[in-house]
C-alpha positions as CSV (number, residue, x, y, z in Angstrom):
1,X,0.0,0.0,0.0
2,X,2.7,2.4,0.8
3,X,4.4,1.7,-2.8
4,X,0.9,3.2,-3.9
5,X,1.1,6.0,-2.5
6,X,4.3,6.8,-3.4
7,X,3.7,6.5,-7.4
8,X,0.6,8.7,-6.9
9,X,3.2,11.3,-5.4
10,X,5.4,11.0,-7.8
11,X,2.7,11.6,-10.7
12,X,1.6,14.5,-8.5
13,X,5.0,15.7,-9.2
14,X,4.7,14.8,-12.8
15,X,1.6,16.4,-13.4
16,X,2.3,19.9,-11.7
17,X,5.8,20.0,-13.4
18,X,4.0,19.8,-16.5
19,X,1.5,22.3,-15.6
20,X,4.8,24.5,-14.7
21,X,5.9,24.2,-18.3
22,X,3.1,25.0,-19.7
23,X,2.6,27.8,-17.9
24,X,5.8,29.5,-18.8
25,X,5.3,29.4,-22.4
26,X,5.2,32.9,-24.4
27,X,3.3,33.8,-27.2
28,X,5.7,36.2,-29.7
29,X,3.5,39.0,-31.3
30,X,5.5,40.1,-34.7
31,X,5.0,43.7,-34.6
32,X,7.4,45.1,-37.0
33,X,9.6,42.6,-38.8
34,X,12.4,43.1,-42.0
35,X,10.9,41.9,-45.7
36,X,7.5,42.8,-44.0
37,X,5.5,46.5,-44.3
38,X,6.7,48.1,-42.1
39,X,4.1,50.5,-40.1
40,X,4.8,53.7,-37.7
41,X,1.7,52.4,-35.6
42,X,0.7,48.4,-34.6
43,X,-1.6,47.8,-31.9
44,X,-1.2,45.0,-29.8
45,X,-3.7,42.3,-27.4
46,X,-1.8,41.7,-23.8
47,X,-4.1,39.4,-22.0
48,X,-4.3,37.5,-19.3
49,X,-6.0,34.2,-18.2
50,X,-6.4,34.8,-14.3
51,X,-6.3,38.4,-13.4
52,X,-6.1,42.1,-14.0
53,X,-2.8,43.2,-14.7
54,X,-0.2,41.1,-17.4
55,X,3.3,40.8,-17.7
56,X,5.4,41.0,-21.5
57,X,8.5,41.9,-22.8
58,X,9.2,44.1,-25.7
59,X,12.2,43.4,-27.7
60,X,13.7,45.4,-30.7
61,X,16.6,45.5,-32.8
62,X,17.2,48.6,-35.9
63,X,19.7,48.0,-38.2
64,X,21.0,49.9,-41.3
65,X,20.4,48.8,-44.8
66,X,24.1,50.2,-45.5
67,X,26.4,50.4,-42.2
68,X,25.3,54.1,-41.8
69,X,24.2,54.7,-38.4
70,X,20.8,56.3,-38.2
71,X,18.7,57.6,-35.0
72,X,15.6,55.1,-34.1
73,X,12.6,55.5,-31.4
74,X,10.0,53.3,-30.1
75,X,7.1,54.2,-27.7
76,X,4.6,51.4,-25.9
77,X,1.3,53.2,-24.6
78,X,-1.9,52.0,-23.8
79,X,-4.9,54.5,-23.1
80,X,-2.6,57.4,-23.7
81,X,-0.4,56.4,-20.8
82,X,3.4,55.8,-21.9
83,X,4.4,52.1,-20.4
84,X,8.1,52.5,-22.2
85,X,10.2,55.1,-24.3
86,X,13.4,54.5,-25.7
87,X,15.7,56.6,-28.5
88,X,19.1,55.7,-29.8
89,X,20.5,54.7,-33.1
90,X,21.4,51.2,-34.9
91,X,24.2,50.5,-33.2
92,X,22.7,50.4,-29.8
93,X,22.0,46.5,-30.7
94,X,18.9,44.5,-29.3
95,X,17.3,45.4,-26.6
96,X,14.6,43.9,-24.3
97,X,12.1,45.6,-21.8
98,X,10.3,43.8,-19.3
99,X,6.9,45.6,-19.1
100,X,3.6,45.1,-16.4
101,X,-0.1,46.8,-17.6
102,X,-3.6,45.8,-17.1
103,X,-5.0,43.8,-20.2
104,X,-6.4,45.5,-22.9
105,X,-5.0,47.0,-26.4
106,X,-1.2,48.2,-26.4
107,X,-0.4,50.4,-29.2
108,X,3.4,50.4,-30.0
109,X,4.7,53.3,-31.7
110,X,7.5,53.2,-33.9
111,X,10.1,56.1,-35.3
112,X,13.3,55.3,-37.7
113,X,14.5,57.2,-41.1
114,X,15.0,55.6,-44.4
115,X,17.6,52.5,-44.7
116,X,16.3,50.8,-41.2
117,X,15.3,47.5,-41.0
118,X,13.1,47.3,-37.5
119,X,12.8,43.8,-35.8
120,X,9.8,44.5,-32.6
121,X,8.3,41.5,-30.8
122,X,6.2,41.5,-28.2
123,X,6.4,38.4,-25.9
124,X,3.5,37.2,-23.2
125,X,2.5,34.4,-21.0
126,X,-0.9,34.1,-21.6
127,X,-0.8,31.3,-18.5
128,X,1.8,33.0,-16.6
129,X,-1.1,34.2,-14.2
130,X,-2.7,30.6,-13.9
131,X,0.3,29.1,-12.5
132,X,-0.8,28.7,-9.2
133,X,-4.4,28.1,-9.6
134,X,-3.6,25.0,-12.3
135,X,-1.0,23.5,-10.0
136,X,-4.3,23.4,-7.1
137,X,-6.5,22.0,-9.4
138,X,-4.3,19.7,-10.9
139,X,-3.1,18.7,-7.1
140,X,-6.6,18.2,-6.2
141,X,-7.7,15.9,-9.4
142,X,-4.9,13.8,-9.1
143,X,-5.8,13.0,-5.5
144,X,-9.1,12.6,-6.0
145,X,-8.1,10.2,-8.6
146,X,-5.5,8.0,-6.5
147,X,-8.2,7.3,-3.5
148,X,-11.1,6.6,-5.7
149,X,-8.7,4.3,-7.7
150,X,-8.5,2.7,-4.4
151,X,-11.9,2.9,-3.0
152,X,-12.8,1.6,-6.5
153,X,-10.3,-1.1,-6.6
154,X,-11.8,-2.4,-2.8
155,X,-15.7,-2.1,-4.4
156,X,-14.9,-4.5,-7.4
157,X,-12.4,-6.4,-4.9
158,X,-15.8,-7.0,-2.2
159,X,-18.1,-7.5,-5.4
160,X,-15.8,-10.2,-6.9
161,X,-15.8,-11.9,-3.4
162,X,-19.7,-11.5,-3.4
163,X,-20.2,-13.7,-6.4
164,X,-17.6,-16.1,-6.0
165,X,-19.5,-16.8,-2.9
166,X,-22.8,-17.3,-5.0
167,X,-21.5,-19.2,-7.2
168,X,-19.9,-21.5,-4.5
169,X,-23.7,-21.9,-2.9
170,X,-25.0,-22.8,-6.0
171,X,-23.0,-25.5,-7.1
172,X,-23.2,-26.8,-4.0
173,X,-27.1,-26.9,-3.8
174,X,-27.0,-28.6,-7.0
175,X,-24.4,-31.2,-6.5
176,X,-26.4,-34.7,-6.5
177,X,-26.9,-36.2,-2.6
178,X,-26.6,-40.2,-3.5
179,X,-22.9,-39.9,-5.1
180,X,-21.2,-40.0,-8.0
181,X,-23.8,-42.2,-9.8
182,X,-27.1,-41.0,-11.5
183,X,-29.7,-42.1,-12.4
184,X,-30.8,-43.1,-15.9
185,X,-33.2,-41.1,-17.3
186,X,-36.1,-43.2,-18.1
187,X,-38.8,-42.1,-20.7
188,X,-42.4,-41.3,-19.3
């Protein structure tokens, strides 16, 4: 019995591990991208499964068509509120913001002169939020599942015994009461 229980902990391990994976997967938003048309202005979904409030990252990288170094903005507002500014110029490299809003619409705005190739992604864990509240239902169902698997197991085990039992009374009734020798059947 105590064997049992410890392979139902280890899949409650299993299972919430899992759930922990999942969890931390992003979703990558292609705002602005090179070979694509490129636009000034994208808007943007940031939601959230459990909750208010969302977490993402905004990553962006300018580079020049031709080496020359040219001067590159981006600005991430939602309802007219500024969430993140930056300015610099292509050879600042890639950078990566770690950003916190409610849900809703983002609108990412987006400044560079001719001969820039812009590369803006905007990363979120949709189940970031649900982390906590998966691993407590998954807990839950799994446990649920190892007792009833043994309150089920000791139904079928006492139901088994039942009809064996039957079956035992009934052969028994029926066994013949003068031996191992019957008598002919004679016709009427």
């Amino acid at each position: 019995m105590k064997k049992n229980y410890i392979l139902w902990a280890i899949a409650l391990i299993i299972v919430n591990s899992g759930w922990y994976v999942v969890s931390q997967q992003s979703a990558v938003q292609e705002i602005n991208r090179p070979g694509a048309d490129f636009a000034p202005s994208r808007n943007a979904e940031v939601t959230s499964f459990v909750g208010d409030t969302v977490d993402f990252e905004v990553e962006h990288c300018f580079e020049s068509f031709n080496g020359g170094v040219y001067n590159v903005s981006i600005v991430v507002e939602q309802d007219s509120e500024i969430l993140y500014s930056w300015e610099g110029d292509t050879d600042d490299g890639c950078i990566t913001k770690s950003l916190s809003s409610d849900i809703g619409e983002i609108v990412i705005l987006t400044e560079v002169e001719e001969g820039v190739d812009a590369t803006i992604n905007l990363y979120t864990w949709p189940l970031k939020s649900a982390m906590l509240l998966g691993m407590v239902i998954f807990s839950i169902c799994t446990i649920i599942v190892a007792f009833g698997e043994t309150v089920i197991r000791k139904m079928i085990s006492k139901k088994l015994q039942t009809i064996s039992l039957e079956q035992d009374e009934i052969e028994v009734s029926n066994a013949p009461s003068n031996g191992i020798w019957q008598e002919p059947i004679r016709p009427q």
